[in-house]
N, C-alpha and C positions, 0 to 999 in steps of 0.2 A: 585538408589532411590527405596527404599520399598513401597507396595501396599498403606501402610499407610497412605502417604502422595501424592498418585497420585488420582489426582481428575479425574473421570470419567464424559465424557460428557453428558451432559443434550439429545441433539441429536444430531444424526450422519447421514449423507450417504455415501453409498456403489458404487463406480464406477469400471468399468471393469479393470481399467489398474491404474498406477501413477500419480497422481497428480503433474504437474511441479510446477505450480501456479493459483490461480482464484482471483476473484474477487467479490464482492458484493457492486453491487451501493450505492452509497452515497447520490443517489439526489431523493427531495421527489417525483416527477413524474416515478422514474423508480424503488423504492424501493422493495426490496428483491427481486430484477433481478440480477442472479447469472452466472459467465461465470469461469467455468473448464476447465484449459489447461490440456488434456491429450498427451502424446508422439506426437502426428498424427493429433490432432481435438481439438475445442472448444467446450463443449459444453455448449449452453444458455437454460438457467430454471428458473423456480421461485421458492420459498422459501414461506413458510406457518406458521407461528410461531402458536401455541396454545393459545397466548393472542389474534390474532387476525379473531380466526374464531372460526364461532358458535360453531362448532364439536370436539373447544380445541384439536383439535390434530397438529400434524406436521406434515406438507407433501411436498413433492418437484414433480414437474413437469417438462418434459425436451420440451422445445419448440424445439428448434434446434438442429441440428447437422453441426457441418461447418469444411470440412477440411481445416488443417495447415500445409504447407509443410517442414517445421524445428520444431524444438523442442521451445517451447512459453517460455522466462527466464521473461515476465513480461506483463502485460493487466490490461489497464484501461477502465472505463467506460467514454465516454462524458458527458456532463451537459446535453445539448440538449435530448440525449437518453431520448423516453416517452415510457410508454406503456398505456396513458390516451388520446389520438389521434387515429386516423385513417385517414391513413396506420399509425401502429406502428414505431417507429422511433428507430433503436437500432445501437447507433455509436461506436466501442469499437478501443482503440489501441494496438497491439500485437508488443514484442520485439523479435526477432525470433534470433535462435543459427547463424544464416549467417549473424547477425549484422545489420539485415535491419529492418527498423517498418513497420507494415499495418494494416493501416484503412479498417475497415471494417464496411460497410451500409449495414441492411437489415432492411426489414418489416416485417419478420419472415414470408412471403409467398415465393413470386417467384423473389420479385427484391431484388438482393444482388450484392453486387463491393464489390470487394480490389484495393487497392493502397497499391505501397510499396515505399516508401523513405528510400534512400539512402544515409547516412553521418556519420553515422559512420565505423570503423576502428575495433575496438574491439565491445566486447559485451557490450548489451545494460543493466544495471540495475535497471531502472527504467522511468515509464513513466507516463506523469502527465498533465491534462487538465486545465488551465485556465481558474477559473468558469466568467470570463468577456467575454470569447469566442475572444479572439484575440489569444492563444498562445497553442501549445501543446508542453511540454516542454520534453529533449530526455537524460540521461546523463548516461556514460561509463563507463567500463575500457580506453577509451580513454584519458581520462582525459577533457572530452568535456560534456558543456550543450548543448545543440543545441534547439535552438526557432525555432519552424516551423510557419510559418504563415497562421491561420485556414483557413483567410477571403480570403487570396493571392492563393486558392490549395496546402496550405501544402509546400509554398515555403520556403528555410533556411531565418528564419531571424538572430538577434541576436544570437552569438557565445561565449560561455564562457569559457576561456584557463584554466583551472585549472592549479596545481604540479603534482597531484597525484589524482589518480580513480578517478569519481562522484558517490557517493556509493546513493544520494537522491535527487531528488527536490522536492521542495514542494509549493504550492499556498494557500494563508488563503484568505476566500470571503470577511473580512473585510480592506484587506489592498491592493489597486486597482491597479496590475502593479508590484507589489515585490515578489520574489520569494526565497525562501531559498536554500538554495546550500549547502551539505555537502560533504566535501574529507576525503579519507578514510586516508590519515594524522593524520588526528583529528581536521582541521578548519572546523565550519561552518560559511558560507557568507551569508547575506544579501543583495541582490540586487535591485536596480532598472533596471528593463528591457532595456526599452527605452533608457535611459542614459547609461547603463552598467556598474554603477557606482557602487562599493559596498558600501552599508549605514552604514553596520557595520559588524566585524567579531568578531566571541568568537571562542576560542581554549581548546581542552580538551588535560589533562596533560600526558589521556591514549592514545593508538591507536594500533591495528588498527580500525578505528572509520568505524563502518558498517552500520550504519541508523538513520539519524535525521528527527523528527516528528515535529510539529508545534500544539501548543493546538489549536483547533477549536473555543474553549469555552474562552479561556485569549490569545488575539496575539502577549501579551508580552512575553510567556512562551516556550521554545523550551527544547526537551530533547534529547540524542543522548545514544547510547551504545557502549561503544568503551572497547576493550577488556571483561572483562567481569561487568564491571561499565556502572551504569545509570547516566548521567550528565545530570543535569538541571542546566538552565538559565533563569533569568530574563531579556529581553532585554532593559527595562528599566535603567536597573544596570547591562551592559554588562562586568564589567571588571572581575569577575570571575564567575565561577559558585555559585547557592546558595546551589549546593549540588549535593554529591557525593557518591554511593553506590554501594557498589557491591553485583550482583544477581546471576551473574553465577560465578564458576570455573573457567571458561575457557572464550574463545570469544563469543560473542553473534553476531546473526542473525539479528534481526531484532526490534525494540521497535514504540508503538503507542498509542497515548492517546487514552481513550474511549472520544467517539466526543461532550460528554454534561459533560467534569469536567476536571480540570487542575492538578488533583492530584492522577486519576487512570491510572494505563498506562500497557499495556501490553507488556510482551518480550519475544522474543525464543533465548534461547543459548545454548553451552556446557557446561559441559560434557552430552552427552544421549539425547542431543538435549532435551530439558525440556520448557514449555510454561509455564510464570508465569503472574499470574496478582496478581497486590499489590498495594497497599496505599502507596504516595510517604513519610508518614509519619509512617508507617508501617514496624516493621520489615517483620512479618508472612504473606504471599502469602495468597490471598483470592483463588486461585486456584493455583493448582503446577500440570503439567500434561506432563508424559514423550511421544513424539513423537515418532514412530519408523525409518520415514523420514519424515522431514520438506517439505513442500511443501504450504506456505504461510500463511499472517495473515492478517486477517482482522477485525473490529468491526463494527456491523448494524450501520445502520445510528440513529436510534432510539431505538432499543428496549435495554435491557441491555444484550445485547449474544456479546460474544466474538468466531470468528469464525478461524482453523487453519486446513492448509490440512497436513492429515498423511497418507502417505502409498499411499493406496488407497479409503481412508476414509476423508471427510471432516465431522470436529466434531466440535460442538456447544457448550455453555458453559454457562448458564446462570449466571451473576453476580449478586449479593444481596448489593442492595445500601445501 
């Protein structure tokens, strides 16, 4: 890809080592609270955008530093997590290289716990809270969901047998109890928890299917990226997809809607590892930006930035609506 077409970050930071993966909260009590898995450590900070301070500038602050004893392949933020309380409340999940999770509480003083559960087999690829506070959900190269249960101390609840990998789960705040399940096959599930029941599945025609997202904004709307194609679905009209595109060359990493539209969505794939955001009606990428190593994606909760870790650098992306 030529300079021409690589869009440069609006802002960036510089950390000492790789970025495995981070995070940026999603919820409005703990917003622009940031956690960077380095090799060895988390570290937690906050995030300053230029629309939101008098000084118009960007800045980041590191509150914490917390050793990790494996290498982090994935970290979520809690609902619960505040930083608008005293003691500060900061609850995060860690997926560690030895296949195990840990919870980790602190108040960004002196009281800090981990817990580490233990159930899975393989590596963990992803990890995902329950904005109803009953469920922290777990899912593998095992081919295993695992429901932990928040209120029980994180005991196994609900177990979900796949075929093949759990490459995603996912929770929408509008639909109380359902969780979305993707295999890296190419099915994604519909579940109800409690029941175990699947409500509905849709299948993409590609695979290997490596990430399905749920619109925030429409909860009919799910999209996945399986090979180097974007699949969208209406789940109202589950029998095919309403559409099919290919963005990358090659396989893609990872896709996610921005959280206020059903029609922007962001993805990292091959070839050069390439971050694109585009209009699901769009041929031309509103942003095209090559990574040197992929190391996660995420979008604010509100502002229009799309956020991806490179290298050693987490870079910022202002989108123009």
């Amino acid at each position: 890809m030529d300079s021409s077409n690589n869009s440069p970050p609006t802002h960036s930071i510089a950390f000492p080592d790789k970025i495995s993966t981070f995070e940026l909260s999603s919820y409005e009590w703990s917003r622009n609270l940031l956690c960077v898995a380095l090799p060895d450590k988390l570290l937690l900070g906050m995030v300053r955008f230029p629309e939101e301070s008098e000084s118009e500038c960007f800045e980041w602050s590191l509150l914490k530093e917390v050793h990790h004893e494996t290498r982090c392949h994935a970290v979520a933020f809690a609902p619960e997590t505040s930083l608008a309380v005293l003691p500060k409340v900061i609850i995060v999940c860690t997926a560690g290289a030895d296949y195990n999770l840990r919870i980790l509480n602190s108040d960004l003083e002196d009281d800090n716990t981990v817990q580490v559960l233990s159930g899975h087999n393989s590596y963990v690829n992803q990890v995902s809270w329950d904005p109803d506070g009953e469920y922290l959900a777990s899912c593998g190269d095992d081919n295993m969901c695992i429901m932990w249960k928040r209120k029980e101390n994180y005991s196994k609840g609900p177990v979900f047998i796949l075929d093949s990998a759990v490459v995603s789960a996912k929770w929408h705040p509008d639909e109380a109890g359902k969780v979305l399940i993707a295999e890296k096959s190419g099915i994604v599930h519909l579940y109800n928890v409690e029941s175990k029941l699947a409500i509905l599945s849709v299948e993409s025609s590609r695979n290997p299917l490596n990430y399905a997202d749920w619109s925030l904004n429409n909860s009919a709307f799910v999209v996945a990226i399986a090979g180097g194609e974007l699949v969208f679905w209406d789940l109202k009209k589950p029998s095919r997809p309403i559409e099919s595109k290919k963005i990358h060359e090659d396989c893609g990493h990872i896709v996610k809607f921005a959280p206020h539209s059903e029609t922007i969505i962001a993805s990292v794939g091959r070839p050069r590892t390439t971050l694109k955001v585009i209009h699901v009606k769009n041929q031309i990428p509103q942003v095209e930006a090559k990574l040197l190593l992929y190391g996660g994606l995420c979008w604010h909760y509100q502002l229009p930035y799309v956020v991806a870790g490179q290298d050693k650098k987490l870079c910022f992306w202002k989108i123009c609506s």
